[in-house]
Biotite code that builds the C-alpha atoms (Angstrom):
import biotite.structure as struc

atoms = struc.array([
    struc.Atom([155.343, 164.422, 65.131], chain_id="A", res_id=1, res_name="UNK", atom_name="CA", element="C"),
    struc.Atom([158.344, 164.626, 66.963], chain_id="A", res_id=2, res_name="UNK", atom_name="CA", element="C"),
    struc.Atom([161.273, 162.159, 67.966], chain_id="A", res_id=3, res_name="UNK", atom_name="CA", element="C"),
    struc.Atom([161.419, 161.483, 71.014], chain_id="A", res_id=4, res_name="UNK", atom_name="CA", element="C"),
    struc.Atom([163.027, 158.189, 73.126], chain_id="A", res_id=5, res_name="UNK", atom_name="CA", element="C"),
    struc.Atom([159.843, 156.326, 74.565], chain_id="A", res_id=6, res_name="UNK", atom_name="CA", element="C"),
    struc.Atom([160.598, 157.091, 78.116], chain_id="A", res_id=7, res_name="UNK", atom_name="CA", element="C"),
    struc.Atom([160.445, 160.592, 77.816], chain_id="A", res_id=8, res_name="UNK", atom_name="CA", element="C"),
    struc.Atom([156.621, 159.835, 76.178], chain_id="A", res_id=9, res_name="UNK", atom_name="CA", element="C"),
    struc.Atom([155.220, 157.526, 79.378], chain_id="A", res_id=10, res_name="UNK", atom_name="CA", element="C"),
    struc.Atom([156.267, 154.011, 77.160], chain_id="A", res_id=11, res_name="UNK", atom_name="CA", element="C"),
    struc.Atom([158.084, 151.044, 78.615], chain_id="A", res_id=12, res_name="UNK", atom_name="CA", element="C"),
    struc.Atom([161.251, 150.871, 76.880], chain_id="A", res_id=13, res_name="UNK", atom_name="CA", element="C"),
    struc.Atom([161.453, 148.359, 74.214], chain_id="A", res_id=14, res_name="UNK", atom_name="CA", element="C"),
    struc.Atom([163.723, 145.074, 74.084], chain_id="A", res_id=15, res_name="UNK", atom_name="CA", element="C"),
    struc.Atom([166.208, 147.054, 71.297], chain_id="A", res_id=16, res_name="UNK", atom_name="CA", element="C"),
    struc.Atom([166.528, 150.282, 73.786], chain_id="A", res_id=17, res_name="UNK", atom_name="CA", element="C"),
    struc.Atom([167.214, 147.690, 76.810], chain_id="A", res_id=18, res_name="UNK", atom_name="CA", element="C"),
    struc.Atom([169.712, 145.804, 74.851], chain_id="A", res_id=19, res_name="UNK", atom_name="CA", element="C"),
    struc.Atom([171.443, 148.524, 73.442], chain_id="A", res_id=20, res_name="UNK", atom_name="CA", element="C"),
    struc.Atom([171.946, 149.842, 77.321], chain_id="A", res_id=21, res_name="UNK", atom_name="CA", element="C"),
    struc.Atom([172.930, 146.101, 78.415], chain_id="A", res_id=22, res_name="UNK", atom_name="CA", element="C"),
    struc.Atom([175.754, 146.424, 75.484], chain_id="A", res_id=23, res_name="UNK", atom_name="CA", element="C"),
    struc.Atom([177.602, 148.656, 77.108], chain_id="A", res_id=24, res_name="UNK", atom_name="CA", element="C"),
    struc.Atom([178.658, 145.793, 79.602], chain_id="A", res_id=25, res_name="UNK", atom_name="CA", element="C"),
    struc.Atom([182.111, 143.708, 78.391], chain_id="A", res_id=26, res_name="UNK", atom_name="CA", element="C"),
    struc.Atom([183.009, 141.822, 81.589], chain_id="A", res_id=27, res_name="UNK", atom_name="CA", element="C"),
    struc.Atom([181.159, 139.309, 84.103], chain_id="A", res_id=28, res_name="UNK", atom_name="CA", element="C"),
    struc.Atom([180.102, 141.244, 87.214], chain_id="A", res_id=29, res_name="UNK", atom_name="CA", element="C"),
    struc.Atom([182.261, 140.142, 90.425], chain_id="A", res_id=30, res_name="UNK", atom_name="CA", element="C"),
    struc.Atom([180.186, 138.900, 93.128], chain_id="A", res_id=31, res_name="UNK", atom_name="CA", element="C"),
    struc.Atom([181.414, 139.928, 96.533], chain_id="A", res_id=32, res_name="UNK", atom_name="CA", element="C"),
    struc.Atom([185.204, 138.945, 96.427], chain_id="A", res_id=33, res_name="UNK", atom_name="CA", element="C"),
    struc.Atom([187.279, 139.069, 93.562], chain_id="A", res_id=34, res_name="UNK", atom_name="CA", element="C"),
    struc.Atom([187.235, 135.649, 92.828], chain_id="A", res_id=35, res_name="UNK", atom_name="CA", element="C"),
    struc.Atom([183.587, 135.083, 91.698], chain_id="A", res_id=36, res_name="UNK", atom_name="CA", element="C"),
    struc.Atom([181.447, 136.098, 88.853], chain_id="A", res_id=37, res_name="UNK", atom_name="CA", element="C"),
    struc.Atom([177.642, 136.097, 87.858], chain_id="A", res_id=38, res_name="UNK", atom_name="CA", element="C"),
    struc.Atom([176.571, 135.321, 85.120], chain_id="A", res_id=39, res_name="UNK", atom_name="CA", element="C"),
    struc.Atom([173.022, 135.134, 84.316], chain_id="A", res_id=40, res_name="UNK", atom_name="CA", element="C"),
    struc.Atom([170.822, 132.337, 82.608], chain_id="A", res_id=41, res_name="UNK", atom_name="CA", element="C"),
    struc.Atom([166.972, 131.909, 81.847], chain_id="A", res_id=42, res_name="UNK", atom_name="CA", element="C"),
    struc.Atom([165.532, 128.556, 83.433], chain_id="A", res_id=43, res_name="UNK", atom_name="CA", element="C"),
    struc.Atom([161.855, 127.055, 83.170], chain_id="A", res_id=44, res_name="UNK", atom_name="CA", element="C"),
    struc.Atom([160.154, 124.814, 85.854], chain_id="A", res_id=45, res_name="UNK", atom_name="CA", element="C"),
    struc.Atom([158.692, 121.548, 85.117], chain_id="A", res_id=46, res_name="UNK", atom_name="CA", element="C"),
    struc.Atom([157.167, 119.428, 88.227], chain_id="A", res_id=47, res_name="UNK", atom_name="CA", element="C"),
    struc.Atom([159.411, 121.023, 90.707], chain_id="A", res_id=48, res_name="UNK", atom_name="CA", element="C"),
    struc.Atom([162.936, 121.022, 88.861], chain_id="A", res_id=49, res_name="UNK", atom_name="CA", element="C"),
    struc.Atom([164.716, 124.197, 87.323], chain_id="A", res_id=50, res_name="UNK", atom_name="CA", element="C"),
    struc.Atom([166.224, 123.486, 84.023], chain_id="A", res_id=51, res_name="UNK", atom_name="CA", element="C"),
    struc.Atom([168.096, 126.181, 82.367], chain_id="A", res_id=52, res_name="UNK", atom_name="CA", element="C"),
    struc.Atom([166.894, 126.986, 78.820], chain_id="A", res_id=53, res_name="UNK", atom_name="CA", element="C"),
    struc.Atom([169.461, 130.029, 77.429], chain_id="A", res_id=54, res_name="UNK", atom_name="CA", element="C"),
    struc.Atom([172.415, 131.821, 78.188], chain_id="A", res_id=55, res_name="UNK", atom_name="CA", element="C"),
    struc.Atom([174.778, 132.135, 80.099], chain_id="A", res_id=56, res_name="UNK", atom_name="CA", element="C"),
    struc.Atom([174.276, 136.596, 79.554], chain_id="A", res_id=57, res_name="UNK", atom_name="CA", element="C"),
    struc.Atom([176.914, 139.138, 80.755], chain_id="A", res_id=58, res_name="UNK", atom_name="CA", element="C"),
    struc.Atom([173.852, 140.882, 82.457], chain_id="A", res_id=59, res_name="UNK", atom_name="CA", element="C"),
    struc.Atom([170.366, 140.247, 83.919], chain_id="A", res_id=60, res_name="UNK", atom_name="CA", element="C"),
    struc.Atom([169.039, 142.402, 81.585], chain_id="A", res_id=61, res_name="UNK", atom_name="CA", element="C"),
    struc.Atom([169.908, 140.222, 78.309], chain_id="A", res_id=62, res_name="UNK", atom_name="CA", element="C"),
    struc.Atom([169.032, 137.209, 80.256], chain_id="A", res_id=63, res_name="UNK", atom_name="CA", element="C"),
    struc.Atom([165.450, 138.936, 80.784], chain_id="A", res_id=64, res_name="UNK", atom_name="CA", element="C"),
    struc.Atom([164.829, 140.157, 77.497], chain_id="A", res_id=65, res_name="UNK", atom_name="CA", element="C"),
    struc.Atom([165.296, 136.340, 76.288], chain_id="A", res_id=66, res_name="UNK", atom_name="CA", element="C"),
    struc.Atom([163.324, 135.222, 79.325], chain_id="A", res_id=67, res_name="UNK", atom_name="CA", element="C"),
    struc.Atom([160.388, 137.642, 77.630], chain_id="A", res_id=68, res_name="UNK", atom_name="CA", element="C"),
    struc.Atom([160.677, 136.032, 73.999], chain_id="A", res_id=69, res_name="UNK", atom_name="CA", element="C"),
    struc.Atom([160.704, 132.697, 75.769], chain_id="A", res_id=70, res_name="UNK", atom_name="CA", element="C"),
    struc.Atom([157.460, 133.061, 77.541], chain_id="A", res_id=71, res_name="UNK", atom_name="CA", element="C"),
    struc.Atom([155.468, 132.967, 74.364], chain_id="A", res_id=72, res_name="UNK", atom_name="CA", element="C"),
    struc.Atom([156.038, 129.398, 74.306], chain_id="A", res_id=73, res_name="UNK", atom_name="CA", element="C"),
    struc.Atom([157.217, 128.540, 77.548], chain_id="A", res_id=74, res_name="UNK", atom_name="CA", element="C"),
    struc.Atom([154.989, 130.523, 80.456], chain_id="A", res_id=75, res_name="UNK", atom_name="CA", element="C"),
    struc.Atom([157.105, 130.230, 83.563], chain_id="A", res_id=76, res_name="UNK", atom_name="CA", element="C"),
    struc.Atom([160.492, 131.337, 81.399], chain_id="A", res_id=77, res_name="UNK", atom_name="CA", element="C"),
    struc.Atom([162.328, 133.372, 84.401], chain_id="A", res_id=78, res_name="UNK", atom_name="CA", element="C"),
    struc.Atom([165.752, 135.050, 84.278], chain_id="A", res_id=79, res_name="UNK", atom_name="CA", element="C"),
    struc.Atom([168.423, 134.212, 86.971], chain_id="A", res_id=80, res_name="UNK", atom_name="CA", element="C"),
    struc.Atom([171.627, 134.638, 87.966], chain_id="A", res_id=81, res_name="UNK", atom_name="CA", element="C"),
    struc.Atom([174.042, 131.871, 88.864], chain_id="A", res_id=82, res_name="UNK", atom_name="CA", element="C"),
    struc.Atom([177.273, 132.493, 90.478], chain_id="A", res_id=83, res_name="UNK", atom_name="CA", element="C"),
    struc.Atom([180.414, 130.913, 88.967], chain_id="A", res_id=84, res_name="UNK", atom_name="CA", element="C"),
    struc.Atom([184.362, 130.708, 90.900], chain_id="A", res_id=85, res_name="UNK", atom_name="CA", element="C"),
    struc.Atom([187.109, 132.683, 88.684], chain_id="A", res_id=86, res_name="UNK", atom_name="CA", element="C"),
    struc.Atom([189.184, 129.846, 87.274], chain_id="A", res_id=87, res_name="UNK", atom_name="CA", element="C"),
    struc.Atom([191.870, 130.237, 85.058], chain_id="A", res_id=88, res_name="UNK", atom_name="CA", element="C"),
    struc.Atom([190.221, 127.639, 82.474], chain_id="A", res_id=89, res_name="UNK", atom_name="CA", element="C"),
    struc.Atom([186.706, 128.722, 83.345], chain_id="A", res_id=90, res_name="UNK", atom_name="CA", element="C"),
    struc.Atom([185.897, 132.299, 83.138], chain_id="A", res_id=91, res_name="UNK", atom_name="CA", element="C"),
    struc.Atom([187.058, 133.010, 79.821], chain_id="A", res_id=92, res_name="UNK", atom_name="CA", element="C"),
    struc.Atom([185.012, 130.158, 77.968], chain_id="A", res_id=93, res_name="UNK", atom_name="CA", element="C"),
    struc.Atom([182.270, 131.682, 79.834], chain_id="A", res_id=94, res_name="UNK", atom_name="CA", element="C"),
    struc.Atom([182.657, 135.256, 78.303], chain_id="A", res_id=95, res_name="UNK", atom_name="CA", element="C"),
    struc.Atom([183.054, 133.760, 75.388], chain_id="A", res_id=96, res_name="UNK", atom_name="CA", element="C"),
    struc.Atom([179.243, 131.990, 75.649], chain_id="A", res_id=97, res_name="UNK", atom_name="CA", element="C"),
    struc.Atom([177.638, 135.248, 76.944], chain_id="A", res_id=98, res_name="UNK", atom_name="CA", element="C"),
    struc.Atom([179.030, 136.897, 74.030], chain_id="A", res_id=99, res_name="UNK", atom_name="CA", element="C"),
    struc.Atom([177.889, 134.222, 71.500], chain_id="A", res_id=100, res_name="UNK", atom_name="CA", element="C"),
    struc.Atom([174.591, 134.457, 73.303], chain_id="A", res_id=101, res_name="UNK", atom_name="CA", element="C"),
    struc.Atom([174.667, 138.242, 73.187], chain_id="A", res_id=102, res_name="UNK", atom_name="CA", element="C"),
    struc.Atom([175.031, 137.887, 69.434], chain_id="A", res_id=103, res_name="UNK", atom_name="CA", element="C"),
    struc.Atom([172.374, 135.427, 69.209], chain_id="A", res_id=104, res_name="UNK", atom_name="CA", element="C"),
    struc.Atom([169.979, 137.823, 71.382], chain_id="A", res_id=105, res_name="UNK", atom_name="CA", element="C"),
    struc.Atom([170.898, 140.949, 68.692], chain_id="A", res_id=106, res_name="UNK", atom_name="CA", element="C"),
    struc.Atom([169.860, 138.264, 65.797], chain_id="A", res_id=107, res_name="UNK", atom_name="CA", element="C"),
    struc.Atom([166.414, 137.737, 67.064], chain_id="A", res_id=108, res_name="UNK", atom_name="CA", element="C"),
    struc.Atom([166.072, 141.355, 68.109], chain_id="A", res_id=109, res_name="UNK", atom_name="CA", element="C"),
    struc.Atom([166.977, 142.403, 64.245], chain_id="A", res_id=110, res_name="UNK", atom_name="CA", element="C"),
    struc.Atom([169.889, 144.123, 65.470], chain_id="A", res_id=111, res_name="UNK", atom_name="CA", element="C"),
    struc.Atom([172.839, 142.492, 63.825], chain_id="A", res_id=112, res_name="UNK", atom_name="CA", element="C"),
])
């Protein structure tokens, strides 16, 4: 049997291979000017409101991963994005939460 990465062999990639490739991200993406960032979040709907339930993530892909785990217990788990101005006293507490989440994330993936 041979090694091979599981898209070469037809196979979805798994959650590790994703998150490894979402790693490689350090910095919120900019959203159309250079004073806003997205950052991205999983939320749940119960009777018509959105309530988020994890992150903030550095990228949608993290933010989908968790949204994945999530839907084992809660079926309408969706990842989104929300969109957040650069401030001075802002921006880097956020990085600092998508990190901690990121390291979370890598916890339940067995990857720390």
């Amino acid at each position: 049997m041979t090694d091979q990465d599981s898209n070469t062999t037809g196979q979805a990639p798994t959650h590790r291979e994703r998150f490894a490739e979402a790693c490689a991200v350090q910095m919120l993406e900019r959203h159309g000017s250079a004073a806003a960032h997205i950052a991205y979040d999983v939320r749940v709907t119960n009777n018509g409101q959105k309530h988020q339930v994890d992150g903030p993530f550095l990228t949608y892909v993290e933010a989908a991963i968790s949204a994945e785990i999530l839907r084992k217990s809660c079926r309408n788990a969706r990842a989104s994005s929300a969109c957040y101005q650069d401030h001075p006293a802002i921006t880097p507490q956020l990085i600092k939460d998508c990190q901690a989440n990121r390291a979370r994330l890598a916890l339940e993936l067995n990857l720390a």
